[in-house]
C-alpha positions as CSV (number, residue, x, y, z in Angstrom):
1,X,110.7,-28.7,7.7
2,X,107.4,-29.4,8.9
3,X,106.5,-30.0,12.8
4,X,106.5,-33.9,13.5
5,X,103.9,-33.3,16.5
6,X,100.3,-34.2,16.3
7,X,97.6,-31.5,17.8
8,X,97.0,-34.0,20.3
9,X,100.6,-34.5,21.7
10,X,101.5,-30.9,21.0
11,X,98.0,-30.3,23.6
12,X,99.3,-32.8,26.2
13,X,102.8,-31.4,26.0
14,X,101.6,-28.1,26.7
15,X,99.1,-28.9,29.4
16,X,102.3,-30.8,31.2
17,X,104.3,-27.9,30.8
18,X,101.5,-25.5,32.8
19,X,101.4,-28.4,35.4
20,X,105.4,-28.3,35.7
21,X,105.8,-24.3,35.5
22,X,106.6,-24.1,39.1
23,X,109.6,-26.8,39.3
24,X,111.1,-24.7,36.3
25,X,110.4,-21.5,38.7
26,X,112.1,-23.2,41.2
27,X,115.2,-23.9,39.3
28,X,115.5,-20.8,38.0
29,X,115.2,-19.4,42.1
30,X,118.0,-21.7,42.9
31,X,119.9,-20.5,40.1
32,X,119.7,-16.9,41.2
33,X,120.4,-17.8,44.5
34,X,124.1,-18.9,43.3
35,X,125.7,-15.7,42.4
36,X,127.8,-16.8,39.5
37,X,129.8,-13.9,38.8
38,X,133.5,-14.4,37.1
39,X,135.3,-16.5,38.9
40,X,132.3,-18.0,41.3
41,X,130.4,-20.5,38.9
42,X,130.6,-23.4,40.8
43,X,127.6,-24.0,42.6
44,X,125.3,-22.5,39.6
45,X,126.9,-25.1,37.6
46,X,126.1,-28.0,40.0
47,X,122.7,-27.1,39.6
48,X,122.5,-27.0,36.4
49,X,124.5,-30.6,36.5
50,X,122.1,-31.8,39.0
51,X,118.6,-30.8,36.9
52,X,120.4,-32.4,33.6
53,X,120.7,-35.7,35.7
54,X,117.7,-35.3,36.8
55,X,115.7,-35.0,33.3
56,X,118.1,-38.3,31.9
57,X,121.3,-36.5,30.5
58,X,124.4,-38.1,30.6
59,X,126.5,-35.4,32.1
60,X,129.7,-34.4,32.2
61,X,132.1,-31.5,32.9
62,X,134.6,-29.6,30.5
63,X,137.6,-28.4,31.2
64,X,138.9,-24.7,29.8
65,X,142.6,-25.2,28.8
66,X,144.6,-22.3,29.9
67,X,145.7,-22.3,26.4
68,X,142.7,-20.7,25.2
69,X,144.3,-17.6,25.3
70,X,146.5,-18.7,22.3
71,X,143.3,-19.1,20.0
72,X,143.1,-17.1,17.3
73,X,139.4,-16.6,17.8
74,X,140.5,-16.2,21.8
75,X,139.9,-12.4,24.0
76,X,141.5,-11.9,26.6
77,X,141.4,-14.2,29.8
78,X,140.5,-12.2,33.1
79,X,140.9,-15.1,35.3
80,X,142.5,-18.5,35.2
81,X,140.5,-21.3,34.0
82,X,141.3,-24.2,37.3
83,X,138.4,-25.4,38.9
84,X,136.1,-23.6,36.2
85,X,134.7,-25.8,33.7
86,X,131.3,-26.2,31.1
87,X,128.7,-28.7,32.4
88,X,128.0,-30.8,28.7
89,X,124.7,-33.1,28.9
90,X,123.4,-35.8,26.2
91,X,120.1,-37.1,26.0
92,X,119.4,-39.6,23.7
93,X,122.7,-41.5,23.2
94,X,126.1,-39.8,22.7
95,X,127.3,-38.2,19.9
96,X,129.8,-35.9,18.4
97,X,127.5,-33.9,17.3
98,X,123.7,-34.0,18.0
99,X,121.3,-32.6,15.7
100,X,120.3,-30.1,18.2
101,X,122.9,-28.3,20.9
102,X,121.1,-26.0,23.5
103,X,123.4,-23.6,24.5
104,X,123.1,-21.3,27.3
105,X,125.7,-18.9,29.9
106,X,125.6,-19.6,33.6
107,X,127.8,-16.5,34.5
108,X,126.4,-13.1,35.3
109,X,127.5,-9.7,35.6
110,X,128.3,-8.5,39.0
111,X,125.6,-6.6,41.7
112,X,127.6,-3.8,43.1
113,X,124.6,-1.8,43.0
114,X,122.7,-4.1,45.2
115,X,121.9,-0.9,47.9
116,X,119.7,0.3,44.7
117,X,117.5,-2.7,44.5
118,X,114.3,-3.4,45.2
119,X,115.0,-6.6,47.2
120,X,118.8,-8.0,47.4
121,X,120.2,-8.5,43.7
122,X,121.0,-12.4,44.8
123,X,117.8,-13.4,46.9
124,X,115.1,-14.2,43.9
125,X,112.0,-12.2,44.4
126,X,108.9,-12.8,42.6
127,X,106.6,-9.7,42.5
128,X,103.5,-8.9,39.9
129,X,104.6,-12.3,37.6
130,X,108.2,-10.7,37.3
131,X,111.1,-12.6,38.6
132,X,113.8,-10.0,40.0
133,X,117.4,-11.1,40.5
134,X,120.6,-10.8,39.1
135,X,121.0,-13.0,36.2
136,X,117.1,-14.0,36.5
137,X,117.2,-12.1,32.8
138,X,120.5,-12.8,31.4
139,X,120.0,-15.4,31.2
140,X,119.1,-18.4,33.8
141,X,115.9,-17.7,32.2
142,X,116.5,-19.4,29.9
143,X,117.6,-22.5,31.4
144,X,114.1,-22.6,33.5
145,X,112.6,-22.3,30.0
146,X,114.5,-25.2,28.3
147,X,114.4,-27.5,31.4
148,X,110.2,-26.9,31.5
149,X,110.3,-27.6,27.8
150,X,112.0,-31.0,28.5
151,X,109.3,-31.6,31.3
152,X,106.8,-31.5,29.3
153,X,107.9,-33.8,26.3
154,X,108.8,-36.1,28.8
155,X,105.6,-36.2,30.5
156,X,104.0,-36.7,26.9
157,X,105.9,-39.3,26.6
158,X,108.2,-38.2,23.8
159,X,111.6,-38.2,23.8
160,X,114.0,-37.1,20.9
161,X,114.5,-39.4,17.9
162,X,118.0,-38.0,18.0
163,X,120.7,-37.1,20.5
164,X,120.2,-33.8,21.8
165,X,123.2,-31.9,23.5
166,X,122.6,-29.3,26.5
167,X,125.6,-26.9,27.1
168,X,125.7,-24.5,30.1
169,X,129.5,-22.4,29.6
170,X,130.9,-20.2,31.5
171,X,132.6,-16.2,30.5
172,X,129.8,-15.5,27.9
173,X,129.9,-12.3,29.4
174,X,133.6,-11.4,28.9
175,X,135.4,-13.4,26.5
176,X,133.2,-16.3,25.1
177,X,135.7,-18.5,26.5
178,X,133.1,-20.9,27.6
179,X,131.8,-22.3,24.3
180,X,134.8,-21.9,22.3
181,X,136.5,-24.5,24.3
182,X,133.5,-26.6,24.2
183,X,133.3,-26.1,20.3
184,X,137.0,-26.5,20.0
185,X,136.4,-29.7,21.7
186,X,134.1,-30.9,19.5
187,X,130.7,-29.9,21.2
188,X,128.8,-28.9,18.5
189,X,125.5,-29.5,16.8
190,X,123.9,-29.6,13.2
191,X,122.1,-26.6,14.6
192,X,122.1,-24.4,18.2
193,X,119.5,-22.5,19.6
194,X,120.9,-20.2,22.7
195,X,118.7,-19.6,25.2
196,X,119.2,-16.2,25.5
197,X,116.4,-13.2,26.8
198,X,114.8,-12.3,23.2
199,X,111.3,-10.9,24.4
200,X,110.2,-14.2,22.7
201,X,111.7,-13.5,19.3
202,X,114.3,-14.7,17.5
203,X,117.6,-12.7,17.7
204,X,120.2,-13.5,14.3
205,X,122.5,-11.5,14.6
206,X,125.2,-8.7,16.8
207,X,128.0,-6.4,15.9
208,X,131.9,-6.8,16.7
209,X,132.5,-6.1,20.8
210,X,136.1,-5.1,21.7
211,X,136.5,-4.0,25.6
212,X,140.1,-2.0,26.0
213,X,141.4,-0.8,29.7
214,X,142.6,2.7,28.6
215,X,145.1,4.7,30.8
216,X,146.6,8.0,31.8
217,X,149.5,8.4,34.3
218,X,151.0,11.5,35.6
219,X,153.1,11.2,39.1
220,X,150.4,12.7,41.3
221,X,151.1,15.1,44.2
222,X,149.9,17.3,47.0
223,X,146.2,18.9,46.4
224,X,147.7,22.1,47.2
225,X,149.3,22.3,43.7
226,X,146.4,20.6,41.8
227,X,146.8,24.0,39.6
228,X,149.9,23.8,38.3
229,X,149.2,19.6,38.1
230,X,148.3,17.5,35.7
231,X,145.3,15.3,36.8
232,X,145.1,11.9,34.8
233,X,141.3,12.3,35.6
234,X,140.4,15.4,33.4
235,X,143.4,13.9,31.1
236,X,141.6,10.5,30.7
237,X,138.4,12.7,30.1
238,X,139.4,14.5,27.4
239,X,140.5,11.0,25.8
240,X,137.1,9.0,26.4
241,X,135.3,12.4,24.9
242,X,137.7,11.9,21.3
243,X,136.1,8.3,21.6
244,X,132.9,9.8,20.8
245,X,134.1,10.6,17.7
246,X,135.4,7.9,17.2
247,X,131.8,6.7,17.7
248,X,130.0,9.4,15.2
249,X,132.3,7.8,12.3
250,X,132.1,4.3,12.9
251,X,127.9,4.6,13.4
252,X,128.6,6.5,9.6
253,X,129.5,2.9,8.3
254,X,126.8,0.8,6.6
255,X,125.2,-2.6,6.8
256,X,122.1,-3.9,5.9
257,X,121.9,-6.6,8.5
258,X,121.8,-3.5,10.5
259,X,119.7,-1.1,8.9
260,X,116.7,-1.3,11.1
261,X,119.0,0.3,14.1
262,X,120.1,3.7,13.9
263,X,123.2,3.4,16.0
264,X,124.3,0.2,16.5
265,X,128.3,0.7,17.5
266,X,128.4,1.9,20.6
267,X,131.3,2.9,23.1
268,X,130.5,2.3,27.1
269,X,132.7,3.4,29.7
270,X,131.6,0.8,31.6
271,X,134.4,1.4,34.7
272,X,136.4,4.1,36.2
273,X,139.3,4.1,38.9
274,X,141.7,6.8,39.6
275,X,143.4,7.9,43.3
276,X,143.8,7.0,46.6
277,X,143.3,10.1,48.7
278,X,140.6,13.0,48.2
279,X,144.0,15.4,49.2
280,X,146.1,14.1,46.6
281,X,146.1,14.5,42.6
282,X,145.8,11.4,41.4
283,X,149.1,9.6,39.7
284,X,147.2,7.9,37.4
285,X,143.7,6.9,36.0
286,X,142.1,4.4,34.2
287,X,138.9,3.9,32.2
288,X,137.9,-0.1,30.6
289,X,135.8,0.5,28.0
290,X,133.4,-1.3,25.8
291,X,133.4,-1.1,21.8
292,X,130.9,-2.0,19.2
293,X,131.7,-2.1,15.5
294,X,131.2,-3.2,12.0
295,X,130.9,-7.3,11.1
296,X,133.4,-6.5,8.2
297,X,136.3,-5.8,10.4
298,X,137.9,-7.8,12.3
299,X,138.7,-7.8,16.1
300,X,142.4,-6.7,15.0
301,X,141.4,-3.9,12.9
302,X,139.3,-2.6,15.6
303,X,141.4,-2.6,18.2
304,X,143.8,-1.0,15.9
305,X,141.2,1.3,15.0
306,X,140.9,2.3,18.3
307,X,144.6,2.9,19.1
308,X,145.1,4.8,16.0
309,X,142.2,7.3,17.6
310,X,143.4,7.8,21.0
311,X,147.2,8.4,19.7
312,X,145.7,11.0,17.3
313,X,143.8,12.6,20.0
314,X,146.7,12.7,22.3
315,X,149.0,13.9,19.5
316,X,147.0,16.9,19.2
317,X,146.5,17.5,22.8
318,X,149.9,19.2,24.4
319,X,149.2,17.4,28.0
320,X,148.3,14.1,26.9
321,X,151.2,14.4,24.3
322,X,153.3,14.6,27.3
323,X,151.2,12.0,29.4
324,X,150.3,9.8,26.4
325,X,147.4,7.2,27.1
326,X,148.3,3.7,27.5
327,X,145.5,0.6,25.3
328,X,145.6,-2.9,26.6
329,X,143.0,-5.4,25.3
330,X,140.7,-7.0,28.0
331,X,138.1,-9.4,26.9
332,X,135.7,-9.3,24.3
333,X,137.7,-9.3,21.1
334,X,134.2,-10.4,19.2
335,X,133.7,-10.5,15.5
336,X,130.3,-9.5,14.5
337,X,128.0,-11.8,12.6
338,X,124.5,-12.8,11.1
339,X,122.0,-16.1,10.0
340,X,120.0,-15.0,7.2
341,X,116.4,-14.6,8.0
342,X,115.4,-17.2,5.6
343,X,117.6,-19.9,7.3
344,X,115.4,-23.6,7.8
345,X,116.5,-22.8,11.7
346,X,114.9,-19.5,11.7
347,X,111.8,-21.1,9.9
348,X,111.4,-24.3,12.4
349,X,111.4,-21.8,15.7
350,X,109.5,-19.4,13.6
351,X,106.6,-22.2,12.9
352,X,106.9,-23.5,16.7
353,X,105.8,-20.2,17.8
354,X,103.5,-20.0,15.7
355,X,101.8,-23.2,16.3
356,X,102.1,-22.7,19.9
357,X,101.1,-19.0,19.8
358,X,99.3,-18.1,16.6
359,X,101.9,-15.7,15.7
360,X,104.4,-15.3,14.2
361,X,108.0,-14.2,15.7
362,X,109.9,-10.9,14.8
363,X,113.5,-11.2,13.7
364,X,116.2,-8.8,14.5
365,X,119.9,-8.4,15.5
366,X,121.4,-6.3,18.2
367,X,124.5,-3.9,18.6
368,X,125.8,-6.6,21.1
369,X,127.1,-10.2,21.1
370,X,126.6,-14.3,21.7
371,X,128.2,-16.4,21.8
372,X,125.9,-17.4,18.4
373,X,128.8,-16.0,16.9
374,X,131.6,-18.8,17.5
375,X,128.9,-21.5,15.7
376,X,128.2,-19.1,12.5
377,X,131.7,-18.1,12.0
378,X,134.2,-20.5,12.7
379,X,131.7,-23.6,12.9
380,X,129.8,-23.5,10.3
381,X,126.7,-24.2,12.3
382,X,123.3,-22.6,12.1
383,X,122.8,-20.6,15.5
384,X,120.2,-18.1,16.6
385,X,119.0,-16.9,20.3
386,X,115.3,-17.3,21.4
387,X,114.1,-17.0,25.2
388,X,112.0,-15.4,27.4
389,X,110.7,-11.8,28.2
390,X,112.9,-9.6,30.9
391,X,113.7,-5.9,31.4
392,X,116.4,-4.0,32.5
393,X,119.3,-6.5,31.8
394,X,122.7,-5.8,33.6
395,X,120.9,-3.0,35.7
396,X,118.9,-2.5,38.7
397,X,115.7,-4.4,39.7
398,X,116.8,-7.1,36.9
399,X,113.7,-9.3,35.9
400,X,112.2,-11.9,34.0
401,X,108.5,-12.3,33.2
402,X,107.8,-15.7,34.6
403,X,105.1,-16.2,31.9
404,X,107.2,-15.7,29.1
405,X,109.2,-18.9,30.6
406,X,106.1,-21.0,30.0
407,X,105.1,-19.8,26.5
408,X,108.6,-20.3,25.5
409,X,109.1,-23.6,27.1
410,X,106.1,-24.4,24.5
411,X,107.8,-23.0,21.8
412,X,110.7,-24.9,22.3
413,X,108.8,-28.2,23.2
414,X,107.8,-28.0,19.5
415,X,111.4,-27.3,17.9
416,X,113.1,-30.2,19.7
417,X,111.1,-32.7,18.2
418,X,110.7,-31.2,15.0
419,X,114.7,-30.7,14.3
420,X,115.7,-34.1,16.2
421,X,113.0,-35.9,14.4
422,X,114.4,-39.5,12.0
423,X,115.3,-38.4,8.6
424,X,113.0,-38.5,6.7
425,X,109.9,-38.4,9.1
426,X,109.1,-34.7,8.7
């Protein structure tokens, strides 16, 4: 599919995106500023609610059945879903399905680490071009990019041919909650672009994610006999180290979506918790942990995978055979998946960027997750992730490159047009 913009209104749309760049800066400030970490979405989302109304969507909230937990496709919920809900925007008329849905995920992971930081993790600080903020990268980025790329058709004077859908979800980061509730109520599109962090490139693909709070309990005591106890901590150790091998065979598997990364199934202990008192062996302890894996299992087969390794380990262990581990799902239960690299989606963003940029876009896939996934498996609906430039996602000193938000805003200013276009007229 061909671009449907002239040189001339593809030049106008870009200058009014480079005299617009600072609202979407703005926004994207205002965003940070709202710490939207599980549970606290809230005012994030009413800005987002507030700049769709503000560009001409008709707006409206969705509502996360508690239910969701029932879904088949459903992980596990860490919080319960009253008074958190998607913010769903149409421009162009209402549909069922617009020919393009922009999806993107308002929640971010939390700041704990703030002391470490540069400037305070929820106060936006722009310093050499970067951005820094929690969730300035992953990925309300992204929303700064899209909203500067409907700026600037709109100041061109060109609106879509088509209804276009804007959807900002919530529990991306944990379950995927968000847009399967909004897909599941019919908020779809012929194709979706997520606005996710992609140095400018165009992600296709990630690996299965399954997150599992593992456990060790012992009863504990008095420090004084620590030698003759049995500490859940070094237990819980020995358990997380048989992991690893767990890790070494699973990496052993093979798929050419994923041949370009040499170890794309990883296993994160991403938190710890164990005792009370420094004086007192703790009763128990408890690791959640984070598990990549192959796109030809499923999220049951891995977490029984998974189980099947720690019982093994523990069966061969005499003190965790007498204190066996404890695996309860939490979150992510995420099926891997892929768009061919030939899809007509990859090829429209690939030729925006190109026209914008004079080059042309790498493709690759991740040993993570989107929520891309939902629309490509269970959909049926082209997805892929493009967005803006960033570094050190989820960690310390988070950031975006502010000028990657305008040359992406241009990219996408071309693919709106091009893929909501009249049939026929491209």
């Amino acid at each position: 599919m061909a671009g449907v913009l002239s040189p001339r209104d593809a030049a106008r749309i870009d200058d009014a995106i480079a005299e617009q760049a600072e609202e979407a800066f703005v926004l994207l400030e205002r965003l940070v500023a709202a710490p939207s970490t599980l549970g606290r979405e809230a005012t994030a989302q009413s800005v987002i609610e507030e700049e769709l109304a503000g560009l001409g969507f008709e707006v409206r909230r969705v509502e996360i059945p508690e239910a969701i937990a029932d879904d088949p496709l459903a992980g596990v919920p860490p919080l319960p879903y009253q008074g958190r809900y998607d913010v769903y925007g149409t421009l162009g008329g209402s549909t069922d399905t617009p020919g393009l849905l922009l999806n993107g995920h308002i929640d971010v992971v939390p700041a704990e680490d703030g002391e470490l930081w540069s400037s305070p993790p929820f106060v936006p600080t722009r310093r050499d071009g970067w951005l820094h903020g929690r969730g300035a990268a992953d990925m309300k980025c992204g929303f700064a990019m899209a909203a500067l790329a409907l700026r600037g058709l709109r100041a061109a004077g060109i609106g879509p041919a088509r209804p276009l859908g804007f959807l900002s979800v919530v529990e991306e980061e944990c379950t995927g909650h968000g847009t399967l509730a909004a897909g599941r109520a019919g908020i779809l599109g012929d194709n979706v672009l997520l606005m996710e962090p992609t140095d400018l490139g165009i992600l296709l693909g990630g690996s299965g994610v399954l997150w599992v709070d593992i456990e060790v309990t012992t009863g504990g005591g008095h420090a004084e006999r620590a030698d003759r106890s049995s500490n859940p901590v070094v237990l819980l150790g020995r358990v997380l180290e048989r992991l690893r091998g767990f890790e070494r065979t699973v990496n052993t598997h093979r798929d050419p979506v994923f041949a370009g990364i040499d170890h794309p199934y990883n296993v994160n202990i991403g938190r710890m918790s164990a005792g009370d008192w420094t004086s007192s062996v703790p009763a128990r302890a408890r690791a959640s942990v984070r598990i990549g894996f192959p796109r030809s299992w499923s999220p049951a087969r891995a977490e029984r995978e998974v189980r099947e390794a720690i019982e093994r380990s523990a069966a061969a262990d005499p003190l965790l055979a007498a204190h066996p581990p404890t695996v309860r799902a939490s979150g992510f239960r995420a099926e891997g998946y892929a768009l061919a690299p030939d899809h007509p989606l990859v090829e429209v963003v690939a030729a925006a960027h190109r026209d914008a940029h004079r080059t042309t876009p790498g493709t690759y896939v991740v040993g993570s997750t989107t929520d891309a996934r939902f629309y490509l498996n269970q959909f049926d609906r082209p997805a892929l992730c493009y967005g803006p430039r960033v570094r050190n996602m989820h960690g310390v000193d988070e950031a975006v490159e502010l000028a990657s938000i305008v040359t992406g805003a241009r990219t996408l200013a071309r693919v709106i047009p091009t893929l909501l276009a009249e049939p026929g007229s491209c």
